[in-house]
N, C-alpha and C positions, 0 to 999 in steps of 0.2 A: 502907413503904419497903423497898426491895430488901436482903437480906442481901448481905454480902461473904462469896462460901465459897473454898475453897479447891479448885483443880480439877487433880485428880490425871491421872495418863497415861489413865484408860480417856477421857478427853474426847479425848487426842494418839492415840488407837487409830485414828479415824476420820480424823482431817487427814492424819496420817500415809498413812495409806489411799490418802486423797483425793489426798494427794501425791503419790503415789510408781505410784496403778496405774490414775487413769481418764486414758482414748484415750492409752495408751501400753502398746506391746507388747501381745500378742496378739491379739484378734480387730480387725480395721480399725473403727475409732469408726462408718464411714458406711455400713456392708454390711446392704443387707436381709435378714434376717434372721428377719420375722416374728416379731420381739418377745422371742428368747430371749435378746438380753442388752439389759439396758438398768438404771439404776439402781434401779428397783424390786425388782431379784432381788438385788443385791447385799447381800453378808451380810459385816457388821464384824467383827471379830475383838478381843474388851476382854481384855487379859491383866489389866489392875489392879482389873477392877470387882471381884473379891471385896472388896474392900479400902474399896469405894465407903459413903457413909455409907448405912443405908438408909432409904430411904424411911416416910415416918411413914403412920400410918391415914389412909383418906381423909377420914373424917368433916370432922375440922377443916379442911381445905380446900373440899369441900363448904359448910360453913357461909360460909365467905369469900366465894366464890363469890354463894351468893344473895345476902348480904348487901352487896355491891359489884354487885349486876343490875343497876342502873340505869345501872352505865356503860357496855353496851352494851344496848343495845334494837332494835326493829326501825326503828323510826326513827331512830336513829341507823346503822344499817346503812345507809340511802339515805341519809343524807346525805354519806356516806363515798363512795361509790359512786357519787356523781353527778360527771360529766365533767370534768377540768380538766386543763389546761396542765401541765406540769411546769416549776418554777419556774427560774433562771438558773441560781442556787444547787443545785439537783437535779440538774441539765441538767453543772453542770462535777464534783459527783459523780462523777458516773454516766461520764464521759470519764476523769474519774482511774483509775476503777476498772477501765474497759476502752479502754487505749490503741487495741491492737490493729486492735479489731473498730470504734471511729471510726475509725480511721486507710483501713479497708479501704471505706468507706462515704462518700458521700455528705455535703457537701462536700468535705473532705478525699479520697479516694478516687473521685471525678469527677462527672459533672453527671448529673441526673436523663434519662430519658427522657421526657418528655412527653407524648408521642403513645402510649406504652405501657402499656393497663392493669395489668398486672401489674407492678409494682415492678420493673424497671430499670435502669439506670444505663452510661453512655458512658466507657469505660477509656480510656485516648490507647494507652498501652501494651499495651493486648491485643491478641491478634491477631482474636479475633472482636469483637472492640468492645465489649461488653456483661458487665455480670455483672450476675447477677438474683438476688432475696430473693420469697420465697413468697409468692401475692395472699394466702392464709389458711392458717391454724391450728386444727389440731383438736387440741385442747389436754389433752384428758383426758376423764373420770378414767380410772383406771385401773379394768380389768374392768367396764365400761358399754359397750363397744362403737364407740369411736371409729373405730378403726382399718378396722371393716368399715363402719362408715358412712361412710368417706373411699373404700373400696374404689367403693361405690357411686357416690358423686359421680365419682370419677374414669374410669367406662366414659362420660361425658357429650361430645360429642368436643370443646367447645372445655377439655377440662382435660385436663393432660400427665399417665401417670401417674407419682406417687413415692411413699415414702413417711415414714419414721420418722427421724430424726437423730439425736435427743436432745442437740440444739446447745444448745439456750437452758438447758436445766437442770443441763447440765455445763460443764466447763471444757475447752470446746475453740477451735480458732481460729479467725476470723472469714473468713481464705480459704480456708481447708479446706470451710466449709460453702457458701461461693458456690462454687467449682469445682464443688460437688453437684449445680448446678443449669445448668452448662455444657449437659448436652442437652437441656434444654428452651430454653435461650436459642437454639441452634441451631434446634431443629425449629419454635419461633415466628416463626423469619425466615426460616423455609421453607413453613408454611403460609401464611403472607401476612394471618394474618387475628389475630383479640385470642386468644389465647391464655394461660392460668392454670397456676399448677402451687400446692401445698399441701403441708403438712407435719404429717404425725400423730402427736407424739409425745405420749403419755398421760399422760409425767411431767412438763410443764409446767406445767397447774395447780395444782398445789397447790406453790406454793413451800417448800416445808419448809426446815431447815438443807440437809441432804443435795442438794435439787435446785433449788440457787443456788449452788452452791458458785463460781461465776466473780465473786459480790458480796461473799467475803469472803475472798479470796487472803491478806488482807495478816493476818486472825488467824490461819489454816492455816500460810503461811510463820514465822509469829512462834510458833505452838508448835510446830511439827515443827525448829523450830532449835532451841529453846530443851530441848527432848527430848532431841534427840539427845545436847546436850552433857551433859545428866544421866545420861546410859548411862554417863561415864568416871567418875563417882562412888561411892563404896563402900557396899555393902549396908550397912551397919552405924551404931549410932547414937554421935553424939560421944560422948568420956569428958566426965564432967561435965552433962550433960543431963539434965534433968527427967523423971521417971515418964512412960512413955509419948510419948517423943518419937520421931518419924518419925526415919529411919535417914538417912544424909545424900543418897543418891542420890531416897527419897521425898519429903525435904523441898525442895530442886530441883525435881520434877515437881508436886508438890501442894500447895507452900506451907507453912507454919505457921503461921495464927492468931494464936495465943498473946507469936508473937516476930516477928510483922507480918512476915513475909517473902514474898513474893509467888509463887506455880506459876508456873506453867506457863498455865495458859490465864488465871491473872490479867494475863500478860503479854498474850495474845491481845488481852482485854476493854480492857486499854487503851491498843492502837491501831486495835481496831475494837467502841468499844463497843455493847454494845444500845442498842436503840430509846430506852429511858427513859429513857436517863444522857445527860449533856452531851456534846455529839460526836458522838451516832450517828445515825442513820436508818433508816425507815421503807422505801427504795429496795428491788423486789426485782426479778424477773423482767419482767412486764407493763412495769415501768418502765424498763428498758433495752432491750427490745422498740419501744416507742413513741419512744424517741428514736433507735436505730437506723436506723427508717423515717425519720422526720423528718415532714415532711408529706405521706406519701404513703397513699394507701387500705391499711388490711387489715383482715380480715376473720378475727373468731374466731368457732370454733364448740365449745362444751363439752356433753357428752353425760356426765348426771349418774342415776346408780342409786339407789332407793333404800336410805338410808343402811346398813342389816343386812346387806341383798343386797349390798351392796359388799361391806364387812365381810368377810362369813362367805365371801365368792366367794376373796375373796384369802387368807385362813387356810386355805381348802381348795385353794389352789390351790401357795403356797409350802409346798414340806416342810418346810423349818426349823423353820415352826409345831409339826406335828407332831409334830417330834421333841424340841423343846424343850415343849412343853405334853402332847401326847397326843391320838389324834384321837378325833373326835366328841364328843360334846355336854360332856362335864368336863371335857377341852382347850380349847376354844371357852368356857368359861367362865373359866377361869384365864386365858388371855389376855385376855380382857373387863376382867375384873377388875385386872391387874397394868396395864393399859397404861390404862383411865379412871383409876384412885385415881391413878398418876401423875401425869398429865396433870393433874388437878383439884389437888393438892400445887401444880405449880407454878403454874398459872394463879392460885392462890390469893396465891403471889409475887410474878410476873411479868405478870399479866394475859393475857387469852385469845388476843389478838394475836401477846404478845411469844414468849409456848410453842408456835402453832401454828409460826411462824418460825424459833425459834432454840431450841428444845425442848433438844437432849442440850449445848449448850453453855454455859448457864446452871451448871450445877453435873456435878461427875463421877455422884452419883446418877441423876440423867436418863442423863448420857452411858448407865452400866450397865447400863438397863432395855432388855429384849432390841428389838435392831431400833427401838431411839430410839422407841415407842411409833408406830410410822411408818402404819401400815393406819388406825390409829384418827385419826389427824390429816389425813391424803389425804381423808377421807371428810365434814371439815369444810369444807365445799362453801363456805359463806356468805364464810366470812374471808378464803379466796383470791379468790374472785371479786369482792369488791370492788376488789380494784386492777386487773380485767381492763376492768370499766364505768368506774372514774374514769380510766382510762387513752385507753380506748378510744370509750367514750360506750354508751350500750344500742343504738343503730342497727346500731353493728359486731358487736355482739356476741350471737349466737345461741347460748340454752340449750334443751336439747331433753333431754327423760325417753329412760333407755333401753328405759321398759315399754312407749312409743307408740313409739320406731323399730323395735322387733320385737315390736310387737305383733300376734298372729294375723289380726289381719283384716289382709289386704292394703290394704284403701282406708288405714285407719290409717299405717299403714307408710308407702304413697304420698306421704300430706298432710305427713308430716313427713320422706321425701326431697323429697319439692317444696318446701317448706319451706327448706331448705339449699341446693338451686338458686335458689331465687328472693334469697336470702341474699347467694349470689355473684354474682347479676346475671346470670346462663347464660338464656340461650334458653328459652322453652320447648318441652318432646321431645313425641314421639307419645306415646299409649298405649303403644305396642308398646314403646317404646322404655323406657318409663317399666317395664313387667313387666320389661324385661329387666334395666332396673338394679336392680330393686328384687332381685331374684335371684342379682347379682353380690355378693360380699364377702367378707371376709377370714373364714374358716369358723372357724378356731379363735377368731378374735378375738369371733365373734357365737354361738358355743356356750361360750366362759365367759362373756359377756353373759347369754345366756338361761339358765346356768345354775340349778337354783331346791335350793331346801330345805325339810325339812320340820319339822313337832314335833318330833322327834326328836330333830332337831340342837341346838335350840337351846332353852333352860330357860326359862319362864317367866321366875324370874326375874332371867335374863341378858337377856332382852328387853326389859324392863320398864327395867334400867340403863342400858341402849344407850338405850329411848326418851326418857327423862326427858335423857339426856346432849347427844342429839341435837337435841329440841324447842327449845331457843335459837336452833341453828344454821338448823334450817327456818324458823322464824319468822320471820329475819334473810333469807332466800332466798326468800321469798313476799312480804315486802314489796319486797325490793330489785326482782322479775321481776313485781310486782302480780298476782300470782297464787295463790290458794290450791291448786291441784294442785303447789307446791313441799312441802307436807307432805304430802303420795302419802297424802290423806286413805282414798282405796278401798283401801290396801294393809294387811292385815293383820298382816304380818307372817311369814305362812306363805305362800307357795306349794305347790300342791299337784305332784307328780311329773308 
């Protein structure tokens, strides 16, 4: 059974955040950019984690773990994953949660197109008549290479090109993002023929807390109020107060236990509780995706690394890492280490689901732990991707290695851009045409893709941690995709320079 903890300000560190600094003031939410800001680089700022309880050994979480594996298995990943409806009851959800973005869509917001493959819709009130949503989605992960495998599809000439948003994973508005896609609606009713356009942003798959934040407005609202007012409270603890009692302003942000008084994010959890407790849900990104569209085609594609090589691509690639851990291989290990024992603590709590989703807002500990343990749960491929297939069905939804999209043989490489055309239903191109695209792509995006590492980097046995941590989640992604090349069985581990 779930503990009650008490959730101090470093959980209000992030809402707060959340509040007050994404798609507002500085850089434009919709500027290409090639990738430099987007919520993967954002770095939180915890003034109260010193204060956070800490974290126990992992051992005993561990044990929890194996000892509760039956409740997730790989057959029960497919069955999570197989196709379905979202129910009425999900369906008015999922409307409460984002007025907005129904209100800007279909029914509400005007009638489909119908003669239009690409997602559509007839404004009365526009002046161009139309406003359009992406035929597909390259959804992630991050550092695997989406962004340059979109480069590619997009030299194909029935695809407009665009690129990155980062709409669905933040909190931003619903005609801000159709206005995005204004000149493709234009240039579609100027070529005269079906034309597509697609949207690469990498932080979509993995729904974590951080990149949903549009599915939990009303806890972010409810502690960043409830914060604020605790700022006019005095540092200090009542006269008459028991040994070690919080100061009046702490007791406000984190509760008391002892004298049942409620934080700050206990206020959060109950008007938007977890999954587990009475009242909450399971709803996250894919799911307000699909009912956005409505009945209309789309088309995902997620381009997945193996697990380390993600990992270690992103710890080398955010400084933060470094500077908080140390770089090379005893940095890389400290973070291994602080962010799996975390994570297995609370899954040992919470279950595997409810951590990979809602991780730093369970207790202020999590909140603490640098960067919400964020590299090491993006990289849990299996737990997101379920809600991409039951959402979407496996037809829409194409998974591709990013060792076969850039992998040295060119024929490789081909089969799996043709692959992603045939995907979207595009023509098929000449050869000639086919070198050319395969040539085309976002270069930085496909040199930390191919970035590799060696021994050196990485400690036996911090690899050996990562593998045993991991092997559930491939497990759960080779039966979901019937395929055993989802545990990158030829990958040893090393690449060589």
């Amino acid at each position: 059974m779930r503990r009650e903890h008490l959730v101090a300000a470093a959980v209000v560190a992030t809402v707060v955040l959340a509040a007050t600094s994404l798609g507002s003031g500085g850089q434009s939410p919709f500027v290409d950019d090639g990738g430099a800001y987007s919520t993967d680089d954002r770095r939180t700022i915890v003034d109260d984690a010193r204060d956070a309880p800490a974290l126990d050994a992992s051992e005993n979480g561990r044990r929890s773990i194996e000892a509760g594996a039956d409740e997730r298995t790989p057959l029960g990943a497919v069955a999570r994953s197989r196709r379905r409806q979202l129910t009425d009851d999900e369906l008015a959800i999922l409307r409460d949660l984002e007025p907005e973005a129904f209100g800007a869509v279909p029914p509400a917001g005007g009638t489909w197109d119908r003669a239009s493959k690409n997602p559509c819709f007839f404004v009365q009130a526009k002046v161009d008549e139309r406003e359009c949503l992406p035929y597909y989605h390259v959804v992630g992960a991050w550092q695997s290479g989406g962004r340059a495998l979109n480069a590619k599809i997009s030299t194909h000439p029935d695809v407009f090109q665009s690129g990155e948003t980062h709409f669905w994973n933040e909190d931003r508005p619903m005609r801000a993002y159709l206005d995005r896609y204004d000149a493709f609606e234009r240039a579609s009713r100027e070529a005269k023929r079906a034309l597509i356009v697609g949207d690469d942003s990498p932080g979509v798959l993995a729904n974590t807390w951080t990149e949903s934040q549009r599915l939990h407005r009303a806890f972010k609202d409810t502690v960043t109020t409830c914060w604020k007012a605790c700022q006019a409270l005095p540092e200090t603890v009542p006269t008459g107060s028991r040994d070690g009692s919080p100061t009046e302003r702490r007791r406000c942000v984190g509760g008391d236990a002892e004298d049942n008084v409620p934080g700050c994010g206990d206020r959060g959890n109950a008007v938007y509780p977890p999954r587990e407790k009475p009242g909450g849900h399971a709803l996250s990104v894919p799911h307000l995706m699909r009912a956005v569209y409505g009945d209309r085609d789309v088309k995902i594609i997620a381009v997945l690394r193996e697990p380390v090589a993600r990992l270690h691509a992103a710890y080398s690639h955010y400084e933060h890492y470094a500077e908080r851990f140390g770089a090379g291989a005893a940095g890389f290990d400290e973070f291994v280490n602080l962010f799996v024992d975390a994570f297995e603590e609370c899954a040992s709590e919470h279950g595997v689901e409810g951590c990979a989703h809602r991780f730093e807002a369970y207790h202020p500990k999590y909140e603490a732990v640098f960067y919400h343990a964020d590299q090491l749960i993006k990289t849990m491929y299996a737990v997101f991707l379920e809600g991409w297939l039951a959402m979407f069905g496996a037809e829409n939804v194409l998974v591709l290695r990013t060792e076969d999209v850039f992998h040295s043989d060119p024929g490789v490489r081909k089969t799996q851009l043709r692959k992603a055309l045939d995907h979207l239903g595009l023509a098929d191109v000449t050869e000639e045409a086919m070198d050319a695209c395969d040539e085309e792509c976002n270069r930085d995006d496909a040199a930390m893709a191919t970035k590799k590492f060696t021994a050196a980097d990485v400690n036996p046995s911090t690899r050996a941690k990562l593998d045993a941590f991991f092997a559930p989640q491939l497990a759960d992604l080779a039966a979901m995709l019937g395929d055993e090349k989802w545990r990158w069985p030829e990958y040893g581990g090393v690449q060589a320079e």
